[in-house]
C-alpha positions in Angstrom: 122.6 101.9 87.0 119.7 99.7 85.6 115.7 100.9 86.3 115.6 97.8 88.5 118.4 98.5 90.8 116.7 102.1 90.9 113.7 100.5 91.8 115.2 98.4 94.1 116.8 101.4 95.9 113.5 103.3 96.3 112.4 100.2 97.7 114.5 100.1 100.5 114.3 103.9 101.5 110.2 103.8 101.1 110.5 100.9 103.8 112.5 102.5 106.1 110.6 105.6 105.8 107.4 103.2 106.7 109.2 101.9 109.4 110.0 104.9 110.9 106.5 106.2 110.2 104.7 102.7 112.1 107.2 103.6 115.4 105.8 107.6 115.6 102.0 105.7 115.5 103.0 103.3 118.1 104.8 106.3 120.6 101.6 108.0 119.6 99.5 105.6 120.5 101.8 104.6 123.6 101.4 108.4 124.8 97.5 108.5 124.1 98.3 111.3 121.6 94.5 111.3 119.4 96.2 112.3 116.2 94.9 111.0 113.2 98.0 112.9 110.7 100.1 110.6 112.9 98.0 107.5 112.0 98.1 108.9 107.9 101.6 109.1 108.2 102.5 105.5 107.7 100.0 105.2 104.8 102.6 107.9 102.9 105.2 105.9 102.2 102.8 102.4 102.0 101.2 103.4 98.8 104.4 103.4 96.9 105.9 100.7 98.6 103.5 98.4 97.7 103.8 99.6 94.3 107.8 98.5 93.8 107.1 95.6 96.1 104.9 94.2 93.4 107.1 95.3 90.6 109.7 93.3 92.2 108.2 90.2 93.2 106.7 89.9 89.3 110.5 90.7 88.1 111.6 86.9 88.4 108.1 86.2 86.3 108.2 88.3 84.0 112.1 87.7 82.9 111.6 83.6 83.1 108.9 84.1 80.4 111.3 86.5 78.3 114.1 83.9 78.4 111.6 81.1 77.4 110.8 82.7 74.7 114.1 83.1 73.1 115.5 79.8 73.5 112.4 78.6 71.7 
């Protein structure tokens, strides 16, 4: 398996793990619990996803400008 599917995969899991973190805020918040960990939970996962989230939206970029180069 390649580093981008890799990539890719933590991708996925880091958003559902952000999901699932921004529904505890919102029960939180729906149940006026004053928690601020619950809040700094979805920032956890957020960090890193934006991380491969940039990684991947620079991928077509980045291998357009490889293949220009070697047909030149």
């Amino acid at each position: 398996m390649s580093t981008n599917m890799w990539i890719r995969q933590i991708h996925r899991w880091l958003s559902m793990a952000f999901t699932v973190a921004i529904i505890a805020n919102v029960v939180a918040m729906t149940i006026q619990v004053q928690a601020i960990g619950i809040g700094l939970l979805a920032l956890v996962p957020l960090l890193p996803l934006l991380a491969t989230g940039l990684y991947l939206f620079a991928l077509p970029y980045l291998g357009r400008r490889d293949g220009a180069r070697q047909e030149a």
